[in-house]
RODO-515356 format. One line per field, with one value per residue (C-alpha): residue number from 1; x, y, z. Coordinates in steps of 0.5 Angstrom, whole numbers, plus 500, padded with zeros to 3 digits. Last residue first. Layout:
# residues N
num	[NUM,...]
xx	[X,...]
yy	[Y,...]
zz	[Z,...]
# end
This chain:
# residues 381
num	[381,380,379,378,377,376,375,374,373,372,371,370,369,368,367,366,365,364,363,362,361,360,359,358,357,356,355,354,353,352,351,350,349,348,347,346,345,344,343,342,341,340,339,338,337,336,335,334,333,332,331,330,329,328,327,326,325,324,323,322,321,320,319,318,317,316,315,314,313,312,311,310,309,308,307,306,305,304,303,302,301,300,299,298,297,296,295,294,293,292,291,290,289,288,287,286,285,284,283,282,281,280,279,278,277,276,275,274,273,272,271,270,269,268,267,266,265,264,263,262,261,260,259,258,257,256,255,254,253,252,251,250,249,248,247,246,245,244,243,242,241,240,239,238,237,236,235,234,233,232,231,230,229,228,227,226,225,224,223,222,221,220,219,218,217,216,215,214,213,212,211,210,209,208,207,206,205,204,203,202,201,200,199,198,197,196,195,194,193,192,191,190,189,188,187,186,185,184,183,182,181,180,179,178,177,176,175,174,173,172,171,170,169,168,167,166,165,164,163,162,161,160,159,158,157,156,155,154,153,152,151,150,149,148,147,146,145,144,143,142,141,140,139,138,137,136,135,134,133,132,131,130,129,128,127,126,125,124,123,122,121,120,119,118,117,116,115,114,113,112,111,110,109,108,107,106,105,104,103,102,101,100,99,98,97,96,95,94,93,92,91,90,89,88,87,86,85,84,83,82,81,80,79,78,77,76,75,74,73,72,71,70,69,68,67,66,65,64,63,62,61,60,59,58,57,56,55,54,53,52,51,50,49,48,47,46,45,44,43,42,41,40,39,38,37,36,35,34,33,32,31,30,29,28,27,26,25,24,23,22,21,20,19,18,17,16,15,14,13,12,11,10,9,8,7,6,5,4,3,2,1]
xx	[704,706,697,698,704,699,693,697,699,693,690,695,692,686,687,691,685,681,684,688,696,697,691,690,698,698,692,694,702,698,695,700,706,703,697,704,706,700,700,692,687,692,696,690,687,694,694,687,687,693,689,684,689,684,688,695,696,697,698,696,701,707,702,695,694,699,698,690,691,690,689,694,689,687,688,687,688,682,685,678,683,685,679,676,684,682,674,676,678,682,681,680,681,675,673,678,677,682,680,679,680,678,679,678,681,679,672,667,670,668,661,661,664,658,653,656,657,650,648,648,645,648,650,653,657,660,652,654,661,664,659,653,649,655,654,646,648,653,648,643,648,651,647,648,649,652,656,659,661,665,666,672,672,670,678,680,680,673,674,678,672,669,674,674,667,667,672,670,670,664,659,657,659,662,664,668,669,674,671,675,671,664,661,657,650,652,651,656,660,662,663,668,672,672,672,678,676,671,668,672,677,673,676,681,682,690,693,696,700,699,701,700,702,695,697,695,700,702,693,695,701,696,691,696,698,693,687,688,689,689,692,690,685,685,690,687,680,684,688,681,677,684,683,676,678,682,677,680,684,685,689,686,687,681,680,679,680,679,682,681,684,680,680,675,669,663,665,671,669,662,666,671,665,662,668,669,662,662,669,676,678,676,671,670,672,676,675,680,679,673,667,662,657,659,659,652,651,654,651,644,646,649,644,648,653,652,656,651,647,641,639,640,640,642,638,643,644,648,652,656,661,662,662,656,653,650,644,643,641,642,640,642,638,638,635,639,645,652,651,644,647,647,642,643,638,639,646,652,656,660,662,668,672,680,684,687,685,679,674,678,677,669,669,672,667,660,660,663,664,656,656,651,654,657,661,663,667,669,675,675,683]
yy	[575,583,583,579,584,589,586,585,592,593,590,592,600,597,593,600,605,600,601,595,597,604,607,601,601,609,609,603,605,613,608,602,606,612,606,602,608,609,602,602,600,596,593,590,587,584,581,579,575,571,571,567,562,560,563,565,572,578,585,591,595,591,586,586,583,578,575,575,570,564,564,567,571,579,585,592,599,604,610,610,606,601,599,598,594,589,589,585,579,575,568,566,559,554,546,543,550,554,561,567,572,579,585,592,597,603,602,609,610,603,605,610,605,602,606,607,601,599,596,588,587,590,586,590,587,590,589,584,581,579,574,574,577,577,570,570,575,570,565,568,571,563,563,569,577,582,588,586,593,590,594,595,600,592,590,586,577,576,580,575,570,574,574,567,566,570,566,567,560,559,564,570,573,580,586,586,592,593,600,603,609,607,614,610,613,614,620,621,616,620,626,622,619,625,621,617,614,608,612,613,608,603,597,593,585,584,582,576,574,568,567,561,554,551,545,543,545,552,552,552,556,562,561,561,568,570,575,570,572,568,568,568,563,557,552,553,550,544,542,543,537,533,534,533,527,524,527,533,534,542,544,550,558,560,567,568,573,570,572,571,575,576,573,568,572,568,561,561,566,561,554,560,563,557,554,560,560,553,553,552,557,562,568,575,574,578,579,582,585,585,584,587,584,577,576,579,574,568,569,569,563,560,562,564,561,556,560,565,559,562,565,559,559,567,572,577,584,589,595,599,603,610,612,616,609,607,601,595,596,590,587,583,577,576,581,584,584,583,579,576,572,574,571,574,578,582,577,582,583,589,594,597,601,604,609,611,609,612,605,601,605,605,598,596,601,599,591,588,593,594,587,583,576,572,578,578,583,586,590,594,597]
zz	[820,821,821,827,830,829,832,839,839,838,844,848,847,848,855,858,856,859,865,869,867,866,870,875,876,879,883,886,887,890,895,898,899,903,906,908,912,915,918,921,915,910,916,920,913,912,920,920,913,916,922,917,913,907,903,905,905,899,899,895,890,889,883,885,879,880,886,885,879,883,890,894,898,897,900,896,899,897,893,887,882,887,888,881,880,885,883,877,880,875,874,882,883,880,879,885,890,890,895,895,900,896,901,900,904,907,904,903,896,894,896,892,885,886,886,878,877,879,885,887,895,901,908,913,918,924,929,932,929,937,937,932,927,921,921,920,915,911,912,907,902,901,895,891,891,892,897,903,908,913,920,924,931,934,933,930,931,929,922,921,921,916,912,912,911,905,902,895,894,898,893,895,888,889,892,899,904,910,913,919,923,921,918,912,911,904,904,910,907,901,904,908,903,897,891,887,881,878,874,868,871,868,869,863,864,863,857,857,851,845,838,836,838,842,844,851,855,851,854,861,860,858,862,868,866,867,862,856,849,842,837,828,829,824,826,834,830,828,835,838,833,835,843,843,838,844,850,852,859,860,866,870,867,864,863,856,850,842,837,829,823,818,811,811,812,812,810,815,820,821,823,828,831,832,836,840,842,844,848,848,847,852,851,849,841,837,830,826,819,819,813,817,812,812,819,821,816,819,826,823,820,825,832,837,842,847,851,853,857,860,853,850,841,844,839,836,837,832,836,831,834,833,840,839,839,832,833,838,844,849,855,861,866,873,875,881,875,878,884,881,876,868,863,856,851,845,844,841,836,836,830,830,825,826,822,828,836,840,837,841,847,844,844,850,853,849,848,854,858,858,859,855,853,849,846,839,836,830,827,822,821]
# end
């Protein structure tokens, strides 16, 4: 099977790791589009911005670059024709998109498939799960599209009733979003904080945008409500970055939140190692609830206790292996963090279940393995 695919962005797990799984099954091609050059935020790139070298990996995928129309803007896609030619001389059996349907990358892959390489299968991977509400030819241009792709793929549940709701009739499953459990893995706690400089004695981190409906403000204010031998280790960037220090530099929080800026993964993966439990308290806001939440299965791949809100998809990643609280409701938050640092019971439960469903469920492993599986049953069409 030659499978393509296109990534919108520059993401390493994007265009070399999910590849490279793909790549480890029988009988299997891959070559990877993916733009030179692609704007990302601070909190997962300091930069701003993410590149990428094309050539032959020693994973055996072929990796082609191509220049965004807009590089702050991924989505809007690549130029047509360059697009069409690196379609044409792959000649994929399968394409896979990384990105929802709707949307503009989407549907240009879609109009380029059908002049450059009619016979392959496409599929696309997205994360939205709000109701869609399309103009009425908006709604007809996508009805079209869908009837030329082969499935479709969503990381919720969610986002695969909300696009049944809007029409989309193919197949379609949810396959969860694999983490690199090649490096996000268990290390030894205490020998990691000390290089660190980490030697609090209970640590509650979180890792991600510092953007209102993440919930910082939440978590910072359960922190408030536990005992002073908790810290916070908040690691990543964004525009609430400034208001979250001042915060954590007053009242019963002096000197118990420690912010850090964005890190590689593999820094990251460290500090992971030094957290008793990650919480991830986000909240539903008219434009957004959380599609996935990726940091749930990195943390529970390096042992650490995951607890996170009811918003959106986090139930469901989290599954029985971490614990879920009301969103918004901080004593809820408090109590959940409290359980998870100083119930051993419940560590002795929680940690080996984490290890256990971020390698059979939310690795890369797990996500490549589901994805053939998904391409045999479309070949079988």
């Amino acid at each position: 099977m030659k499978i393509l695919v296109i990534s919108p962005v520059g993401e390493e797990v994007h265009v070399r790791k999910i590849p490279a799984a793909l790549r480890q099954h029988n009988s299997v091609e891959v070559t990877v589009i993916a733009p030179e050059k692609s704007a990302t935020e601070t909190a997962y790139e300091a930069s701003g911005w993410r590149t990428v070298t094309p050539g032959e990996n020693a994973n055996g995928c072929r990796v082609v670059t191509l220049p965004l129309v807009d590089p702050s803007n991924g989505h809007a896609g690549f130029d047509n024709e360059t697009l069409k030619r690196a379609m044409q001389e792959a000649q994929p059996d399968v394409i896979q998109m990384w990105g929802g349907a709707p949307a503009r990358s989407a549907e240009q892959v879609v109009w380029q498939k059908m002049r450059a390489c009619p016979q392959a299968k496409t599929v696309f991977y997205g994360f939205d799960q709000l109701p869609y509400r399309f103009a009425p030819w908006t709604q007809l241009k996508w009805k079209f599209l869908w009837s030329r792709m082969a499935g479709g793929i969503e990381a919720n549940s969610e986002g695969v009733e909300a696009l049944r709701q809007a029409g989309f009739r193919k197949p379609l499953t949810r396959i969860f979003w694999g983490v690199e459990t090649d490096v996000y893995r268990p290390m030894e706690r205490a020998a990691m904080r000390r290089k660190l400089g980490l030697e609090h004695e209970h640590i509650v981190g979180f890792a991600g945008r510092f953007v209102e409906e993440k919930g910082l403000r939440v978590l910072l204010d359960a922190l408030a409500k536990m005992p002073s031998s908790v810290h916070a280790v908040l690691i990543g960037n964004g525009p609430l970055r400034e208001d979250i220090e001042a915060h954590g530099n007053t009242g019963a929080l002096q000197g118990r939140v420690h912010v850090l800026g964005t890190m590689a993964t593999e820094e990251l993966a460290a500090y992971m190692n030094c957290f008793d439990a990650l919480a991830l308290p986000s909240l539903t806001a008219r434009h957004w609830k959380e599609q996935y939440g990726r940091v749930i299965g990195e943390a529970m791949a390096c042992g650490t206790v995951v607890v996170g809100s009811d918003s959106g998809a986090i139930p469901e990643v989290v599954g029985e292996a971490g614990v879920i609280v009301r969103e918004g409701d901080a004593k809820a938050l408090a109590q959940g963090l409290e359980g998870a640092l100083f119930d051993e019971t419940l560590r002795a439960r929680m940690i080996p279940a984490g290890k256990k469903r971020a390698e059979e469920e939310l690795s890369i492993e797990a996500m490549s393995r589901k994805l053939m599986e998904f391409y045999g049953r479309l070949e079988a069409i």
